[in-house]
C-alpha positions as CSV (number, residue, x, y, z in Angstrom):
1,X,154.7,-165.4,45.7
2,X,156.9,-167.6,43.5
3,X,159.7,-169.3,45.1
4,X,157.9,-171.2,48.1
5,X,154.7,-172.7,48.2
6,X,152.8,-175.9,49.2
7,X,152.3,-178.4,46.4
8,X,149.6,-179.3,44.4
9,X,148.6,-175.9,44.0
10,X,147.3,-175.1,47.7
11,X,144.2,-172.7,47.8
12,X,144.8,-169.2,47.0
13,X,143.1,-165.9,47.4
14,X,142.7,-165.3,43.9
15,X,140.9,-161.9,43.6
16,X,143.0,-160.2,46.2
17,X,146.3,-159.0,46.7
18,X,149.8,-159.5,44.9
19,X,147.5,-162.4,43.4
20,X,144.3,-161.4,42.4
21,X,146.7,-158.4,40.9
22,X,148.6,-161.3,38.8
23,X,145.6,-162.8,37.8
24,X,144.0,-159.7,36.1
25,X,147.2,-158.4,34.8
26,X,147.2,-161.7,33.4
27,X,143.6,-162.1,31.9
28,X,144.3,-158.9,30.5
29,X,147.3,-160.1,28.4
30,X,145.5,-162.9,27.5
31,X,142.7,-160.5,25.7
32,X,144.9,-158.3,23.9
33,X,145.0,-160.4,20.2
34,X,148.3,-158.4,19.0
35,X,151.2,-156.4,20.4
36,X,152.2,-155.0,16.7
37,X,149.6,-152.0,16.6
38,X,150.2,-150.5,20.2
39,X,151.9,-147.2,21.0
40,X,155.7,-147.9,22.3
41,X,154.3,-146.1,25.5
42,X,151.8,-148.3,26.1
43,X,154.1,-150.9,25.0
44,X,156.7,-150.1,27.6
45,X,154.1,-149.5,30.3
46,X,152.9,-153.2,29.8
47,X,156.5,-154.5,30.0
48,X,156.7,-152.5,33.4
49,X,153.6,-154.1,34.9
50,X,155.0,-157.6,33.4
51,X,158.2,-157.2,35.5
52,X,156.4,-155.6,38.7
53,X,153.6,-158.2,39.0
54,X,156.6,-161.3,38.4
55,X,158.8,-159.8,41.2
56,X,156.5,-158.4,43.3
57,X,156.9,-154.6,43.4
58,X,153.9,-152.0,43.0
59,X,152.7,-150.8,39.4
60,X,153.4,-147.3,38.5
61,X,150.2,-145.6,39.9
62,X,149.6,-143.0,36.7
63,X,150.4,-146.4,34.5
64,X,153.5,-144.7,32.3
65,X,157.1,-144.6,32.9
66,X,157.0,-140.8,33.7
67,X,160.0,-139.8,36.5
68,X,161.7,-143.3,36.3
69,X,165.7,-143.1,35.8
70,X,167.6,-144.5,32.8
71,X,169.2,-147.9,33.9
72,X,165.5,-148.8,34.7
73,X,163.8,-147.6,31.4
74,X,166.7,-149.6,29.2
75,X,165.8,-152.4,31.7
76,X,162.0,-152.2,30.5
77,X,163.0,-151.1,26.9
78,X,164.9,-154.5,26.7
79,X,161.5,-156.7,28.0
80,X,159.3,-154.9,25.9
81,X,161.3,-156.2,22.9
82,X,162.4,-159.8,24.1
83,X,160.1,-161.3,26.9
84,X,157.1,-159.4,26.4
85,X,156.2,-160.7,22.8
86,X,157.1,-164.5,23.9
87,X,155.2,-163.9,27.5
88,X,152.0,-163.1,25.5
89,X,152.2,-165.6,23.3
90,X,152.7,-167.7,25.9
91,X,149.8,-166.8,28.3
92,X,147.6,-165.8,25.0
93,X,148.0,-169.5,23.9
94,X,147.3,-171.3,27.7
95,X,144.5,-169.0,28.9
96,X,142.4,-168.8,25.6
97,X,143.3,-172.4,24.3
98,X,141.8,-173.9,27.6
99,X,138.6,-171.6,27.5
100,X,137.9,-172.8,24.0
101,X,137.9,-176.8,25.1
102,X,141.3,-177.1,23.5
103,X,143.8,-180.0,25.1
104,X,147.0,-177.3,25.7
105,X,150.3,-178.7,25.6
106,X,152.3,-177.1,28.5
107,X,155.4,-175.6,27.4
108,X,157.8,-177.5,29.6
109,X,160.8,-175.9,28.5
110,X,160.0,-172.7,29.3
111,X,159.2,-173.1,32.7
112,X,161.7,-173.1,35.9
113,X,163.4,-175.8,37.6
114,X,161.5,-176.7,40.7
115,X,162.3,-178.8,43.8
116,X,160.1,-180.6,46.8
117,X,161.0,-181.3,49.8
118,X,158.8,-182.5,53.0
119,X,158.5,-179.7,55.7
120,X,156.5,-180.7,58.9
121,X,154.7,-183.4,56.7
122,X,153.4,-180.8,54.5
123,X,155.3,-181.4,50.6
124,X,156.6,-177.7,49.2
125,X,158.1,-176.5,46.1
126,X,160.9,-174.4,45.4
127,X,161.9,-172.9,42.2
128,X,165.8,-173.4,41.2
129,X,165.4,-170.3,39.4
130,X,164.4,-166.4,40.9
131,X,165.0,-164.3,38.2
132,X,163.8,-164.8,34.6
133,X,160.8,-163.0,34.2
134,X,159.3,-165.3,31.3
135,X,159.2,-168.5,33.2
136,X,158.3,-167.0,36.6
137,X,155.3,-165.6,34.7
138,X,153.9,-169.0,33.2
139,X,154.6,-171.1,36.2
140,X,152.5,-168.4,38.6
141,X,149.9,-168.9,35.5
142,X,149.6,-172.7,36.2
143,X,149.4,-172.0,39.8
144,X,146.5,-170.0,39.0
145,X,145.1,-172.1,36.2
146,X,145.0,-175.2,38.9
147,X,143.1,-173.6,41.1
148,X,139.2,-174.7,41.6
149,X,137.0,-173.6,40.7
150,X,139.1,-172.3,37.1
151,X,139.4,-169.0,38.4
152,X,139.2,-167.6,34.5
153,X,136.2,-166.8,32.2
154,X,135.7,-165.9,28.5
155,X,133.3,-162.7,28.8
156,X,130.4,-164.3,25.8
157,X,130.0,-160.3,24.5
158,X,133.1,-158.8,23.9
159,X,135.7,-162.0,24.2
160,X,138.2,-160.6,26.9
161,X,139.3,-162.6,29.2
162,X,138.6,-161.9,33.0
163,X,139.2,-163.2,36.5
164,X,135.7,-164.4,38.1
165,X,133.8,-163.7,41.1
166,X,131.8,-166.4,42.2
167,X,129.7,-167.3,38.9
168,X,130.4,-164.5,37.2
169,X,129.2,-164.7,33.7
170,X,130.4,-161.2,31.9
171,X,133.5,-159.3,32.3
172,X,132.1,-155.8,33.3
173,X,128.8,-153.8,34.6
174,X,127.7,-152.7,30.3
175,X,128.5,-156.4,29.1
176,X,126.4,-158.0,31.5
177,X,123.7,-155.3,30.1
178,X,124.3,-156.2,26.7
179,X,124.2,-160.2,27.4
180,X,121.0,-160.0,29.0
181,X,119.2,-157.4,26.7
182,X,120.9,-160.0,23.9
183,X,119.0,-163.5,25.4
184,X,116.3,-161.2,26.1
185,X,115.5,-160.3,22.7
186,X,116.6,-163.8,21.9
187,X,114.1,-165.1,23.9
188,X,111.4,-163.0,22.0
189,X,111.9,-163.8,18.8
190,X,112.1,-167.7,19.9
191,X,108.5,-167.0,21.4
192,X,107.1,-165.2,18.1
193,X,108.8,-168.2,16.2
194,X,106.7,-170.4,18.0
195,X,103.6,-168.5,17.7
196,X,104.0,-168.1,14.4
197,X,104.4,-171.8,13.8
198,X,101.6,-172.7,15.8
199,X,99.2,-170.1,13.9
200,X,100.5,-171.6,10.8
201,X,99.7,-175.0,12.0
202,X,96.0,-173.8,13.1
203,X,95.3,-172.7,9.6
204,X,96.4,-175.5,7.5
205,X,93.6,-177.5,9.6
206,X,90.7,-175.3,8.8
């Protein structure tokens, strides 16, 4: 997923597999506004997902770190308090800076190494670098932000961010409701607005 590709972001499948799971683990970081007032278990489970989705392995099906043996817990202990805080930050500052209409300086420095080379008259790009989490993570972001159409949207009712389908408007099933009873009732008062105006209008000319 991340150390061989074409260049130039060549289309991906977005809302499916090891992807489409990067993407939403990704719009979901992106929505959460601070790390400070979360429970160290939900902490630590986030940091786990961080370090599956970069490399690739499967996320812990109940969604804790239940069963798992020491040497891997101080592994996820020691993201949780070092890469997790600047990864959000990171993807936090992209992902919601770009769906605002902000120009987003990319953060150059942070981000791997990578090489091209021509294979079969087809340019691809190699990362230098396999194993830091924090990089990996933004430069599959910018993969994903370069595809077209912007495969992220800002959900208008609650503000999370999601990954769309199509011309997907609202993050879930009870947003949607809520956006269109919202215009709805928008749209009503506009029309007594204008009724009232126009009845207002009819009785100055009497």
């Amino acid at each position: 997923m991340h150390g061989r590709q074409q260049a130039n972001s060549a289309r991906i499948a977005v809302t499916t597999g090891r992807w489409g799971t990067l993407a939403r683990f990704l719009a979901r970081l992106a929505s959460i506004s601070s790390l400070n007032n979360r429970q160290q278990r939900d902490q630590l489970a986030l940091a786990d997902e961080l370090e599956r989705v970069v490399h690739g392995g499967n996320a812990p099906v109940s969604g804790t770190l239940r069963g798992i043996d020491r040497k891997r817990k101080a592994a996820i202990e020691e993201i949780s308090r070092r890469i997790l805080p600047a990864a959000h930050a990171s993807v936090r500052g992209l992902l919601n800076g770009v769906l605002e209409g902000n120009v987003v300086p990319l953060p150059h420095d942070q981000l791997p190494q990578s090489y091209v080379n021509l294979e079969n008259g087809v340019l691809v790009e190699r990362l230098g670098v396999q194993k830091p989490i924090a990089p990996l993570l933004l430069f599959n972001l910018l993969t994903l932000m370069r595809q077209r159409p912007f495969p992220f949207g800002r959900c208008p009712v609650c503000r999370n961010v999601f990954v769309r389908v199509r011309r997907q408007k609202y993050c879930s099933p009870s947003c949607t409701y809520k956006g269109v009873e919202a215009a709805r009732k928008e749209k009503r008062r506009e029309y007594m607005r204008a009724l009232m105006r126009d009845r207002r209008a009819a009785t100055r000319r009497r």
